[in-house]
Backbone bond lengths (Angstrom), bond angles and torsions (degrees), N, CA, C in turn:
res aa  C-N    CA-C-N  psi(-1)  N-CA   C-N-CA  omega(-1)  CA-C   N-CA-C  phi
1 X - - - 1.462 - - 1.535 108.37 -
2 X 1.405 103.03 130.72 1.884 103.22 -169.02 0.965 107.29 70.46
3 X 1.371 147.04 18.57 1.598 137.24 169.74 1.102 99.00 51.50
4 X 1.473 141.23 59.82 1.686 144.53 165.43 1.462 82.02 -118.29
5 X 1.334 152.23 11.58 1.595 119.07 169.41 1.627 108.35 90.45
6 X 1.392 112.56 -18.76 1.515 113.36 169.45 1.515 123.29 -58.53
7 X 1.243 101.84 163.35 1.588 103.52 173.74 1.691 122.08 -152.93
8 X 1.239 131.68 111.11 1.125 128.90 164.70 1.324 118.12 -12.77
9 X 1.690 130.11 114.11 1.583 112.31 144.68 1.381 127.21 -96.79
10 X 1.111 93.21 155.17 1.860 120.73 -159.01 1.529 87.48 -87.05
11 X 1.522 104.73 162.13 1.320 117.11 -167.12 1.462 102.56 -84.98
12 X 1.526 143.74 -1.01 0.992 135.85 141.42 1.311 132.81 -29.16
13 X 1.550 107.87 -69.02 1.793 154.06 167.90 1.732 81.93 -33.42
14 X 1.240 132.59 -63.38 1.389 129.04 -139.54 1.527 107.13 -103.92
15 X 1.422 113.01 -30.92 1.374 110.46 -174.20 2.093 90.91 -113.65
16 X 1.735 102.19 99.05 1.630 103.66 165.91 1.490 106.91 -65.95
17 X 0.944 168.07 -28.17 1.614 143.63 -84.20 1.280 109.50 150.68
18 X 1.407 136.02 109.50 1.251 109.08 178.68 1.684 108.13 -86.18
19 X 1.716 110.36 -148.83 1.404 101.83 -168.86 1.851 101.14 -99.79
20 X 1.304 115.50 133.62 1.465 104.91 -179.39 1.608 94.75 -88.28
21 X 1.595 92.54 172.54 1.439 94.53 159.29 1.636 126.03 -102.11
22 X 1.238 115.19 157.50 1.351 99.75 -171.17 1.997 130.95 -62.37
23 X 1.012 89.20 166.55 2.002 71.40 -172.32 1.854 104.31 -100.38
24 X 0.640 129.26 -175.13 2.176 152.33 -126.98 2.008 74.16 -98.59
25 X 1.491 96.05 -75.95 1.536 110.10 -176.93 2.002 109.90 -42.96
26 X 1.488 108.41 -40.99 1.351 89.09 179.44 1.211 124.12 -84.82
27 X 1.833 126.84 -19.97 1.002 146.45 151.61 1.438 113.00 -39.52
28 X 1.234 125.82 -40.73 1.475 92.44 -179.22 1.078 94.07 -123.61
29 X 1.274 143.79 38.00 1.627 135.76 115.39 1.067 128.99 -56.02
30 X 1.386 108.86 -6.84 1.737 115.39 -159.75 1.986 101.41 -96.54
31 X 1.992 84.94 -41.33 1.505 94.38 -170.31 1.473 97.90 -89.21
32 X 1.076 151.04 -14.55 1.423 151.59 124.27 1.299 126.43 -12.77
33 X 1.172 110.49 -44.86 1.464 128.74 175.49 1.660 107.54 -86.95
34 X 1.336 113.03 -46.69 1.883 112.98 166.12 1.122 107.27 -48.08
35 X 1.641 126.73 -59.22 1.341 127.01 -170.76 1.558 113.07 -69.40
36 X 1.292 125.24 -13.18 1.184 121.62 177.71 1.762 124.12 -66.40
37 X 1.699 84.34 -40.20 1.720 111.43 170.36 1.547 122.93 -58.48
38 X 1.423 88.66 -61.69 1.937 100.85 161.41 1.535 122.71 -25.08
39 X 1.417 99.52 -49.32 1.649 128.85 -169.47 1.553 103.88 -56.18
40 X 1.388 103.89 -64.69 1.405 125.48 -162.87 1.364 127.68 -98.05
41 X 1.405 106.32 4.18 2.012 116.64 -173.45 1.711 98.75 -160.19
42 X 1.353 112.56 142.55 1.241 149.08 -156.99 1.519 83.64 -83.30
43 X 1.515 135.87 124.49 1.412 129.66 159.48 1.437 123.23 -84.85
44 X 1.295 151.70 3.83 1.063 156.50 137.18 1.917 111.96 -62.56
45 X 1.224 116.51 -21.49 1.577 129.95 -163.48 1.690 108.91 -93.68
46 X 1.781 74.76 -72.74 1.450 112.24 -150.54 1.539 127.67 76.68
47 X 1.328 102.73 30.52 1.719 123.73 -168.35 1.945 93.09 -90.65
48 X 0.815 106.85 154.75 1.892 106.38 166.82 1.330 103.97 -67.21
49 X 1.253 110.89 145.09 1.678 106.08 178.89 1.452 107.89 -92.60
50 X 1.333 110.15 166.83 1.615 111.05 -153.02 1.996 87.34 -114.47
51 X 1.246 116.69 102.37 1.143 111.07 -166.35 1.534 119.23 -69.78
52 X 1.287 110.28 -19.65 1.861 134.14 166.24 1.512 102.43 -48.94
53 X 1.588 112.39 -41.88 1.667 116.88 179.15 1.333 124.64 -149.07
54 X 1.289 92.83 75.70 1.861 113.32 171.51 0.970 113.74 -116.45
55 X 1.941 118.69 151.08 0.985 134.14 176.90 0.844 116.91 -125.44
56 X 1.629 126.13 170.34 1.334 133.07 156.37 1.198 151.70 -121.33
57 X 1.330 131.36 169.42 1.811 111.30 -164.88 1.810 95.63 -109.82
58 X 1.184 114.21 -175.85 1.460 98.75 173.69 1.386 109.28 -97.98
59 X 0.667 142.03 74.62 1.391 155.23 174.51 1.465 113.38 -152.32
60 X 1.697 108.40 -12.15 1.668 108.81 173.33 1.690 110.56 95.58
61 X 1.654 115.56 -8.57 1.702 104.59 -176.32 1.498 102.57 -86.21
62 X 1.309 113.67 132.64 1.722 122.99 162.25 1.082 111.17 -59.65
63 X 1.460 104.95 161.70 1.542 126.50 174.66 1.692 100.90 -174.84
64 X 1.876 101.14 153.57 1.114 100.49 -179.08 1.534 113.87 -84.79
65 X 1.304 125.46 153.51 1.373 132.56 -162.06 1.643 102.85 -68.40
66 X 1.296 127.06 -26.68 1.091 141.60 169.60 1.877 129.02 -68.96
67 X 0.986 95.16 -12.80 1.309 129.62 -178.95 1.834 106.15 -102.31
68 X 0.955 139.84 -27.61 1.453 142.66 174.72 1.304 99.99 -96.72
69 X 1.604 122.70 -28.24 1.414 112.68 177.98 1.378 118.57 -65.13
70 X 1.412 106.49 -51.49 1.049 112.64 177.78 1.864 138.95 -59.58
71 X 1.601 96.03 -22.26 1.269 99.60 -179.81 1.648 97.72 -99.42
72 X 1.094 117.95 -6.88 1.621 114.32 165.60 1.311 130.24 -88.25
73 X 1.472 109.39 -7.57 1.575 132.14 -177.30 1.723 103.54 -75.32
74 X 1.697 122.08 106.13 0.817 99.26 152.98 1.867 152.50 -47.69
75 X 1.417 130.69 166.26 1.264 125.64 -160.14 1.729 103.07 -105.40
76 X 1.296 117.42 130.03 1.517 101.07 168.23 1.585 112.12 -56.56
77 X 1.284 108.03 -53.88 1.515 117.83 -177.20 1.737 111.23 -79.36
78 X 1.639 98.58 167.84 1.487 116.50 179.87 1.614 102.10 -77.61
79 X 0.990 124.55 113.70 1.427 112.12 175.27 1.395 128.47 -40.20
80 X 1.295 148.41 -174.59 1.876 127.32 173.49 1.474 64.50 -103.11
81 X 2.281 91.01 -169.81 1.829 117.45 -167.41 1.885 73.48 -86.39
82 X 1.580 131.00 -46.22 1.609 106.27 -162.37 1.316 116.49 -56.20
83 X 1.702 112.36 -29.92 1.055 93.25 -153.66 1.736 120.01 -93.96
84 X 1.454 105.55 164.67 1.493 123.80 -165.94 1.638 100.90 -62.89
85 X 1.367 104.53 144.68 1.408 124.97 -178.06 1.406 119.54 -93.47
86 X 1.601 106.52 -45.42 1.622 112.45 159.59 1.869 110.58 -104.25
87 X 1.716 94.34 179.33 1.152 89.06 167.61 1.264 131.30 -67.58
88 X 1.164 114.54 177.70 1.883 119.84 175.97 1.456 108.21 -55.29
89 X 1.472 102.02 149.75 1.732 108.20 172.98 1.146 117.33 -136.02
90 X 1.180 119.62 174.66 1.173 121.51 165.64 1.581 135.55 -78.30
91 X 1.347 100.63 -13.17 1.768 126.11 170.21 1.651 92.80 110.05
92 X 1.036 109.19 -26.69 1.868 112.87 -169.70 1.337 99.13 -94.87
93 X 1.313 155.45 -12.32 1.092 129.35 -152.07 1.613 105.02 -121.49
94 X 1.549 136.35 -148.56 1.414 107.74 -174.48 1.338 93.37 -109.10
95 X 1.280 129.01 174.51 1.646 136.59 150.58 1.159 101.51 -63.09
96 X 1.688 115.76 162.99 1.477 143.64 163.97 1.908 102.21 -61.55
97 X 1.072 132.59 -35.67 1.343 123.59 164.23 1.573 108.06 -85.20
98 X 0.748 154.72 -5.78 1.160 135.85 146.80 1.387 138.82 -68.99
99 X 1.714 111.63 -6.39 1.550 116.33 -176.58 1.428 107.30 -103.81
100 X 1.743 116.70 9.88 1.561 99.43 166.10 1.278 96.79 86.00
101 X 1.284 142.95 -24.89 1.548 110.32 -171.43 1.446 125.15 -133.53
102 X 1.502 95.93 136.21 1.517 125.06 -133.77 1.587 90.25 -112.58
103 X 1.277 150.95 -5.60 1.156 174.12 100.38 1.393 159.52 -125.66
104 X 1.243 122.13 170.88 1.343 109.95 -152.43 1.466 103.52 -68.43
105 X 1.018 125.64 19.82 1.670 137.62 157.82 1.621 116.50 -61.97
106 X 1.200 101.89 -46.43 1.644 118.10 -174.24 1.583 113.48 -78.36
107 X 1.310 106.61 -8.53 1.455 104.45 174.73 1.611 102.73 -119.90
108 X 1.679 104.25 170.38 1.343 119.24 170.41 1.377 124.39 -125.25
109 X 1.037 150.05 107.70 1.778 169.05 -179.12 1.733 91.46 -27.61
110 X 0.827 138.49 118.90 1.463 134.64 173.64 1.682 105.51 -93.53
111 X 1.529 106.26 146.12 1.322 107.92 -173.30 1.519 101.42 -122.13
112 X 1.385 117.38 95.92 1.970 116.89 171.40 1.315 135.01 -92.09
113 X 0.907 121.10 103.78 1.303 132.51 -161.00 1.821 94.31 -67.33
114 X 1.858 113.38 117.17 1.539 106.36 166.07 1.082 104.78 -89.40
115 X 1.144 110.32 176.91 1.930 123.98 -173.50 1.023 93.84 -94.68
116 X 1.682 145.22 2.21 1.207 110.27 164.95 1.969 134.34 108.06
117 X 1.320 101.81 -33.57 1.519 124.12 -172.79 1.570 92.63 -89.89
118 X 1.928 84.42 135.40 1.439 87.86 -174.53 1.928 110.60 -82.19
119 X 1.418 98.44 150.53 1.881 108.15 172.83 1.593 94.94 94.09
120 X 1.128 127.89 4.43 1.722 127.99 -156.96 1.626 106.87 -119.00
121 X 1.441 120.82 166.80 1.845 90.30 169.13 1.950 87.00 -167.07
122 X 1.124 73.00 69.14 2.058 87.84 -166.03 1.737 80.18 -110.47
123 X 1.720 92.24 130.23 1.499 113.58 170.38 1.173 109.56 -99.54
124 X 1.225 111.79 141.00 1.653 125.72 178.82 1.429 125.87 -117.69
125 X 1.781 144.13 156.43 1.175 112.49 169.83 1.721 102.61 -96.75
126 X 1.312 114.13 131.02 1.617 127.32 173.68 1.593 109.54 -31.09
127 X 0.919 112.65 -28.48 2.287 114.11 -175.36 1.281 92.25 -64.07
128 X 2.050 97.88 -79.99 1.152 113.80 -152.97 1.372 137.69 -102.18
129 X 1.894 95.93 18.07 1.338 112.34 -172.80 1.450 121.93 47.38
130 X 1.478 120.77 14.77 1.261 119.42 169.27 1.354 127.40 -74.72
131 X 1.290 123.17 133.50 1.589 120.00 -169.24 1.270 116.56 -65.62
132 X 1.440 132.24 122.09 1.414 127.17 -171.13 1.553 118.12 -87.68
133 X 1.270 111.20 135.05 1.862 111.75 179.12 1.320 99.10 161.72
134 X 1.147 110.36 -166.70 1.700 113.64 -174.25 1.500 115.25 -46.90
135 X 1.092 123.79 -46.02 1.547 125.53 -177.20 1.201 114.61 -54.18
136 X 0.846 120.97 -45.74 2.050 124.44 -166.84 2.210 95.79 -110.42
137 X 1.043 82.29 141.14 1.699 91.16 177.22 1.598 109.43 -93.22
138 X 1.398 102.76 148.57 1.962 88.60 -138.03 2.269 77.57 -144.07
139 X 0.646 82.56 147.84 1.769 110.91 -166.81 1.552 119.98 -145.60
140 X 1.320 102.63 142.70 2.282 130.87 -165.28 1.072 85.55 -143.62
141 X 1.680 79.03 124.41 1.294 115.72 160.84 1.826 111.32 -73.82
142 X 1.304 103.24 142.16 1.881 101.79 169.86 1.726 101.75 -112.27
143 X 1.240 109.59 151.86 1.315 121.76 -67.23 1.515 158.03 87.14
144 X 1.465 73.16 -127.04 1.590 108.46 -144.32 1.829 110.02 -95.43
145 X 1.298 99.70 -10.63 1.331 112.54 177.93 1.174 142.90 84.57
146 X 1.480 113.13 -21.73 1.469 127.10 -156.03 1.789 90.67 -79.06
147 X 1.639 109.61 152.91 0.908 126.45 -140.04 1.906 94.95 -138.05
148 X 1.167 105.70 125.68 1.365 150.12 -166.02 1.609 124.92 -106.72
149 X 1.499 117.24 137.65 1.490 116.50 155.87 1.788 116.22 -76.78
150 X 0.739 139.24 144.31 1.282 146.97 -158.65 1.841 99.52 -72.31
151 X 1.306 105.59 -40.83 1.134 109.14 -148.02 2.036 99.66 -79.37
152 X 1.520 89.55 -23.89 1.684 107.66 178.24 1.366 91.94 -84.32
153 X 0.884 139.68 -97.92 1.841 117.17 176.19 1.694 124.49 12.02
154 X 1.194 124.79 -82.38 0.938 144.94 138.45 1.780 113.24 9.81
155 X 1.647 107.31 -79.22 1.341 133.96 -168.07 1.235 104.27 -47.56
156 X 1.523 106.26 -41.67 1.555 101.01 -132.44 1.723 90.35 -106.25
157 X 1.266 137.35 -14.83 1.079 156.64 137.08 1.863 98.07 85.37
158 X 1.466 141.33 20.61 0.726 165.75 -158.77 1.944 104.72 -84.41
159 X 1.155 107.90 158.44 1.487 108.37 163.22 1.259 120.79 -129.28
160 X 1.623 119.91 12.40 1.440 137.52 176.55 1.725 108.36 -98.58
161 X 1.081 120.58 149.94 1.588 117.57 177.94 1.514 96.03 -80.88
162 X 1.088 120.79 144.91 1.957 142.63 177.78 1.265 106.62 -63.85
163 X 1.694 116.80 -25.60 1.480 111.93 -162.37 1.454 101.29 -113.69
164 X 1.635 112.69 -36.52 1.773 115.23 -173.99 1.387 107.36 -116.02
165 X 1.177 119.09 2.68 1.801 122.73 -177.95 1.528 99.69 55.57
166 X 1.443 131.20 -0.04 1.230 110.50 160.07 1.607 136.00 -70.01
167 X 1.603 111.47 133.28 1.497 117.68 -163.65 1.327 104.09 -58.20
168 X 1.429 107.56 140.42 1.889 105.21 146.37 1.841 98.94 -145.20
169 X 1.387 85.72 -168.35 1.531 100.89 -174.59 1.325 127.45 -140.90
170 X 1.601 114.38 122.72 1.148 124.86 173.18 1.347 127.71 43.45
171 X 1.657 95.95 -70.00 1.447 116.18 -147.81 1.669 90.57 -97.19
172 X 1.494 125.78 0.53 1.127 130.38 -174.36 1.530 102.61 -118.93
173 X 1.094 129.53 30.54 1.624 128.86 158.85 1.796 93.47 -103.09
174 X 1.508 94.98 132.18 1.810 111.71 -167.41 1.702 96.68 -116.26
175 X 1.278 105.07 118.70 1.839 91.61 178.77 1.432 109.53 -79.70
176 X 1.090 140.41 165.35 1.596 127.17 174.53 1.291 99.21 -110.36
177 X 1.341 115.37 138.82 1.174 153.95 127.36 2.127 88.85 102.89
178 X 1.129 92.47 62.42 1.778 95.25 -164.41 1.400 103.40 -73.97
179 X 1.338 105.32 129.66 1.883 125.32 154.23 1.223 133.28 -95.49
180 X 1.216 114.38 16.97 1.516 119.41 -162.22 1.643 73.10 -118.23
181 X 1.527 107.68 143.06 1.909 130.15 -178.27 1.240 87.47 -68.84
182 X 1.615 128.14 -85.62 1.386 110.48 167.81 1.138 156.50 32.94
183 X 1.140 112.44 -94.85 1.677 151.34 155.84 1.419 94.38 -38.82
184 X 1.298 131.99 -80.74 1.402 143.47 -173.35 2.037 108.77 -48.23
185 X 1.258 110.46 -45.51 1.246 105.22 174.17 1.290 118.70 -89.80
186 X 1.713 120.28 -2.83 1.387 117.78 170.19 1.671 99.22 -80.62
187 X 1.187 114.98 -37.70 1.826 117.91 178.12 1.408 117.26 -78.27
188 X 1.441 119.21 -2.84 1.503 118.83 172.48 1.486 106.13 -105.63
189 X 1.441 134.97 -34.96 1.700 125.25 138.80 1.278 117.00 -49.43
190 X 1.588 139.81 -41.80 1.484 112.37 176.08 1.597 126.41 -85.43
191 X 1.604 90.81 0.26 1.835 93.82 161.36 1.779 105.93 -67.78
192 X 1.578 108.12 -61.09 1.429 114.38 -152.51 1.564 90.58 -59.37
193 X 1.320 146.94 -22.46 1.765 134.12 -152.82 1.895 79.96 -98.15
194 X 1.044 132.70 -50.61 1.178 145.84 177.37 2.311 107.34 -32.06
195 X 1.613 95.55 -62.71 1.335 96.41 168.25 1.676 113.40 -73.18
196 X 1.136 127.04 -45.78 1.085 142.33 175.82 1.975 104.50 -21.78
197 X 1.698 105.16 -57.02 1.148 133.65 -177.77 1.269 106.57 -87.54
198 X 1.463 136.76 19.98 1.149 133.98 178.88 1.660 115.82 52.59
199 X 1.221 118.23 40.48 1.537 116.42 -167.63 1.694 98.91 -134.50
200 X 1.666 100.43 144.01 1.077 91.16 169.04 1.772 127.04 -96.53
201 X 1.339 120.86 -123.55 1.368 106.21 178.04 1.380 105.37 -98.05
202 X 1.389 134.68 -21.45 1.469 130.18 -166.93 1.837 97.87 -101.83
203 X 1.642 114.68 17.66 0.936 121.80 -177.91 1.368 131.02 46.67
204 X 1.588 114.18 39.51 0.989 139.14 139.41 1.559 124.64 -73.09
205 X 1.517 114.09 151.16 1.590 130.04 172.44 1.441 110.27 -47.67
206 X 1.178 124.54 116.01 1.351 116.48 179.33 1.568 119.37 -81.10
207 X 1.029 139.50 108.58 1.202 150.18 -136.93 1.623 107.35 -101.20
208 X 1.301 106.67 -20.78 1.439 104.32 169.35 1.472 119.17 -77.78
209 X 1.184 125.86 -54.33 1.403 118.64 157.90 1.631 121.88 -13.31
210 X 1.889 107.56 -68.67 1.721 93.11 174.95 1.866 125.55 -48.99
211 X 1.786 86.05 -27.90 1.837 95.50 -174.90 2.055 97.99 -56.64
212 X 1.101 106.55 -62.08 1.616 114.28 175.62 1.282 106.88 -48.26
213 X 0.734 135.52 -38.44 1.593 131.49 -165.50 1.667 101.80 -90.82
214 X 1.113 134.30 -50.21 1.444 145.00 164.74 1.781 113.78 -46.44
215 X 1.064 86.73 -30.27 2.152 96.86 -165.27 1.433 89.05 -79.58
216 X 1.614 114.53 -65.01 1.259 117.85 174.56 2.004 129.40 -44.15
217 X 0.976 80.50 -36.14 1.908 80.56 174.35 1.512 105.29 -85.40
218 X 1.275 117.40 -32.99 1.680 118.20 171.31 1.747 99.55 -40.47
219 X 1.520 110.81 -72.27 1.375 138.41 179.29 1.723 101.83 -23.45
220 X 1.016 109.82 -68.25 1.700 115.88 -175.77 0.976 98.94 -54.11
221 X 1.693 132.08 -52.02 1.382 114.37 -158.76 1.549 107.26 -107.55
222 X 0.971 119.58 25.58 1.528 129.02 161.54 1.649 122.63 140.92
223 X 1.127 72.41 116.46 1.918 97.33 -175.16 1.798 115.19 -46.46
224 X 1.624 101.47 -56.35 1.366 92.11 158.44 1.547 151.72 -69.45
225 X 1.128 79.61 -22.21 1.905 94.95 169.41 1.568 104.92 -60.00
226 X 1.586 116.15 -44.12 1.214 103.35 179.50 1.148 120.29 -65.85
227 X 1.303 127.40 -50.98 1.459 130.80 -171.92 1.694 108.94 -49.09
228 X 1.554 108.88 -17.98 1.385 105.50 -168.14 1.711 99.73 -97.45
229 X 1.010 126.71 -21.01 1.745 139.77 -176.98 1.747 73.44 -57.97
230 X 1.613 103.63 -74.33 1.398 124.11 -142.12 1.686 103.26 -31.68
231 X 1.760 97.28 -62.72 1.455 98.05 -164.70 1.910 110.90 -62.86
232 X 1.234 134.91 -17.46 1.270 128.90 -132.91 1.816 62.26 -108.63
233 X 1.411 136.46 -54.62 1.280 111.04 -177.11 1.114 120.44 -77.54
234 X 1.351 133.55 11.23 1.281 126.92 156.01 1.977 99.91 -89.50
235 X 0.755 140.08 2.83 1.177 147.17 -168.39 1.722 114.81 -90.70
236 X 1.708 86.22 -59.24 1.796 94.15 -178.69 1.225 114.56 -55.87
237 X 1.391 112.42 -36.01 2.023 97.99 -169.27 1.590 112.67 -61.27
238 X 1.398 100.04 -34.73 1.892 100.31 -170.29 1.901 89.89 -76.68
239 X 1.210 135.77 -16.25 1.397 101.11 -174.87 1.897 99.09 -94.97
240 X 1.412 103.38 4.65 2.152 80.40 -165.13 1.419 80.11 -84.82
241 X 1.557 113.93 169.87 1.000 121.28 172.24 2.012 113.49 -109.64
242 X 1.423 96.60 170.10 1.907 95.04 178.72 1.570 113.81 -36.44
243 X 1.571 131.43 -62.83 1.200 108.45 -177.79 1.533 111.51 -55.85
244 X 0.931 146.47 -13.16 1.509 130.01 -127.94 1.837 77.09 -105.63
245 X 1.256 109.74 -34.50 1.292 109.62 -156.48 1.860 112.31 -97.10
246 X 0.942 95.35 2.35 1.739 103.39 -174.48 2.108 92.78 -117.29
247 X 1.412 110.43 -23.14 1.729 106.14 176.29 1.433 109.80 -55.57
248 X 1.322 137.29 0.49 1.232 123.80 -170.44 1.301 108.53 -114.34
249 X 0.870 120.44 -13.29 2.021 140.46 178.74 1.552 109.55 -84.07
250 X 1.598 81.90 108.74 1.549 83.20 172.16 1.706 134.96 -85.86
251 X 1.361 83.35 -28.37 1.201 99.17 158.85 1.978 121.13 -53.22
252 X 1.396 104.55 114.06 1.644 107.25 176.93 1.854 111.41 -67.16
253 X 1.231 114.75 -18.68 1.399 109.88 -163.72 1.678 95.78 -85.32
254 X 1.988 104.59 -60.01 1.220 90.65 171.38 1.839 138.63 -64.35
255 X 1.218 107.47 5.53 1.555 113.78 -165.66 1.896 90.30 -97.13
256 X 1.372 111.32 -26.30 1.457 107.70 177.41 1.402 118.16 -63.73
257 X 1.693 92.22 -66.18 1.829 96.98 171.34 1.165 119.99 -41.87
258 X 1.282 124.21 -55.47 1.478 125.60 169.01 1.196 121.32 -26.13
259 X 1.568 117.11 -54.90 0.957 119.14 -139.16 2.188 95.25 -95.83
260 X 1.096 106.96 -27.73 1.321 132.35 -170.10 1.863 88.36 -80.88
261 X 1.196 136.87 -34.32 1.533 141.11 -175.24 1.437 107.97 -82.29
262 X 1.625 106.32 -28.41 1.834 110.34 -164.80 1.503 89.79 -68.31
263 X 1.978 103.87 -58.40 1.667 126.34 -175.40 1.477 100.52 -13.12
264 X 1.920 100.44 -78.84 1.468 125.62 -164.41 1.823 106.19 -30.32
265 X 1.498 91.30 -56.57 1.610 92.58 -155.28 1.733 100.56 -87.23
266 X 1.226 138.51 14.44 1.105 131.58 163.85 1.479 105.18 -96.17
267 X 1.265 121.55 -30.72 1.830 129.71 176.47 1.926 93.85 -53.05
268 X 1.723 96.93 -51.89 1.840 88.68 -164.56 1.589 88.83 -79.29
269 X 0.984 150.17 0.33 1.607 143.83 170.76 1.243 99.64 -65.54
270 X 1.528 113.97 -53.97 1.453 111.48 -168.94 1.424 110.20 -73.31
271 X 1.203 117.60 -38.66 1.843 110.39 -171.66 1.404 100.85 -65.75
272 X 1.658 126.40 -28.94 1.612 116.42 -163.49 1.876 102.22 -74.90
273 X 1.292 114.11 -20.78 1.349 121.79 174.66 1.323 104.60 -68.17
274 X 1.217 114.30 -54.23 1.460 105.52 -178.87 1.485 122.75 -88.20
275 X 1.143 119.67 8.64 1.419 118.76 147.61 1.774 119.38 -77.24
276 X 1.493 100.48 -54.58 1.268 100.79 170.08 1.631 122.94 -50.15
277 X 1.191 128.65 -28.56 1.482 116.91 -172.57 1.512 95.86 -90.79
278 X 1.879 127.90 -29.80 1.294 116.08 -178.57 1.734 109.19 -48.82
């Protein structure tokens, strides 16, 4: 081209090789390596998960307990239109509206048994001393939480937990972080019988339902009355203050986080004021 001695290459010249597909062996190195991540980092975050205080959704994905607080913590302020609704992500992982849970009802406190050795922080299941994480398929009890190799589950064929003798059932052993199709559609039927029964996943009363059901009969019998419920309970959370709102938790672990999450977001309350008036 131009009589310089050049020459067009043909799409031969440019493409050596076409694209293979991947092989069985790299495939599940790949999802080996996903599940490894799952294991070890918060997917709404991407923070390491704090294995002392993790939870779960019913579907089996972790998250740190600190991490549900926070996106469940109401805001004193109106958020701006830029700003983010959940926490930060990684672009890959799901949003805080996408995991379904609307309170700390929907999750369960996970209980991990470490092995124990000092400088070390390797989780084990209590039966079968098997090391828990991607390799071994690892199962919670509902309930109570405490957390299991699948295969010791199984063994022991029991309906009492190994660690608290508290009962559960069957249909309430949750595998974590499940890949088997299966698994996933046995936990997406024992969600729906779960709402069905007005229950949520830690098999508690689901409390939003009465809220729906209450709003709605307001509605029939007067439109404005509701709008006026509406605002005065959107009202109370911004006037109670941090103690007021952690006094009802009996729990000491969760009344800390709380209370350490209210701190956080009143510190960025205050700087957004004082940006705004600069």
């Amino acid at each position: 081209m131009g009589n310089d001695g050049g020459s067009i290459p043909t799409r031969r010249e440019l493409v050596k090789s076409a694209a293979r597909a991947p092989t069985i062996s790299e495939m599940k190195a790949n999802a080996l390596e996903s599940l490894a991540h799952a294991w070890a980092h918060d997917p709404l975050t991407s923070e390491p998960l704090d294995m002392d205080n993790v939870v779960s959704d019913w579907r089996g994905r972790l998250y740190n307990y600190e991490t549900i607080l926070r996106s469940l913590m109401p805001s004193d302020e109106q958020p701006s239109p830029d700003a983010p609704t959940d926490p930060p992500s990684n672009g890959a992982g799901p949003t805080f509206a996408s995991t379904g849970i609307r309170s700390l009802r929907d999750i369960v406190k996970l209980k991990v048994t470490c092995s124990g050795d000092k400088g070390t922080d390797v989780r084990i299941c209590p039966i079968s001393l098997k090391k828990l994480g991607p390799a071994t398929k690892a199962v919670y009890l509902v309930p109570c939480g405490h957390v299991f190799a699948d295969v010791a589950i199984k063994e022991i064929r029991e309906e009492l937990c190994p660690e608290c003798s508290e009962p559960f059932k069957s249909e309430n052993v949750v595998p974590i972080l499940p890949a088997d199709k299966a698994d996933v559609k046995r936990l997406e039927q024992r969600m729906e019988k779960l709402r069905a029964a007005g229950l949520t996943h830690a098999l508690k009363k689901d409390k939003s339902n009465k809220k729906k059901r209450k709003a709605k009969g307001t509605a029939e019998g007067d439109s404005s009355g509701e709008k006026r419920h509406a605002t005065e309970e959107a009202v109370k959370p911004a006037k109670k203050d941090a103690p007021s709102k952690t006094s009802g938790i009996n729990n000491p672990m969760a009344a800390s986080l709380t209370a350490k999450v209210l701190a956080e977001q009143e510190e960025m309350s205050k700087r957004r004021k004082l940006l705004a008036r600069s």
